[in-house]
N, C-alpha and C positions, 0 to 999 in steps of 0.2 A: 138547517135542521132545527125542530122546535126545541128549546131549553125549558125546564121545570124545575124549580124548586121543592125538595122531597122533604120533609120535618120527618125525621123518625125518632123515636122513644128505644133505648137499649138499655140493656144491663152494661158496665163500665167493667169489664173483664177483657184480661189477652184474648185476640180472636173476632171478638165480635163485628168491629169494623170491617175486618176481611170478609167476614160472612156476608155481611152487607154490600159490600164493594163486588164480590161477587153474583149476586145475586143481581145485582143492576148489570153486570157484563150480559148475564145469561139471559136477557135481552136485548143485548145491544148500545147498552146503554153509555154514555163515555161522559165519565166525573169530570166536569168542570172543576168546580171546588169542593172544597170540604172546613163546614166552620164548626166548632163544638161551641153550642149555645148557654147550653147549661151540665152542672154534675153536683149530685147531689146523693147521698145514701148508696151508694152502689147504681145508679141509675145514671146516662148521658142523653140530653137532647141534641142531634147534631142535623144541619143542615146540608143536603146536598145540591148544586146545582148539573145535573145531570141531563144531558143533549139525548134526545131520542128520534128513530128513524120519521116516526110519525106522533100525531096525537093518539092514532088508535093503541099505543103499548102503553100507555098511563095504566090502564086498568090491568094490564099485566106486571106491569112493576111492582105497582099493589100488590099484586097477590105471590110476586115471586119474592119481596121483600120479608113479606108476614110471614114466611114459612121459615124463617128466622128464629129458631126457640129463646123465645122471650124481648123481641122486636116488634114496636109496632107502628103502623103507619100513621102518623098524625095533620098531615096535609101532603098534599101534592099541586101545585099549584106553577102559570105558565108565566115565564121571566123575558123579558129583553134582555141581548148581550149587554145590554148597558147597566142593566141593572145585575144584571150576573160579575159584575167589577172586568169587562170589557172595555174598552173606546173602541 
């Protein structure tokens, strides 16, 4: 299955992650990892590496992430398991 790496921008509040984490399921989506890049002010940039059935759900990740109140998507971009911290 293709792996992508997803940058998303949150609010740093209880819940939010779940919101997120769910939203990648309700595509099919299945979290490899999870890194938190930055925090700052009430805001977290956290990355995920997240396995999907095909290339064609990228643009639906997208748009099922963003409907996240106060999440946004800042890349989506495609990984090797190697570099997803694989061997």
């Amino acid at each position: 299955m293709p792996r992508f790496l997803l940058r998303v921008q949150m609010p740093d509040r209880p819940g939010a992650l779940g919101l997120v984490a769910s939203r990648i399921g309700a595509v099919g989506g299945d979290i490899i990892s999870i890194a938190i890049t930055e925090r700052t002010e009430g805001r977290v940039v956290d990355e995920f590496v997240v396995e999907l059935a095909s290339q064609q759900l990228v643009q639906l990740l997208r748009s099922e992430v963003h409907e996240v109140d106060g999440v946004s998507v800042e890349d989506i971009v495609p990984v090797s398991p190697a570099t997803a911290g694989e061997t």
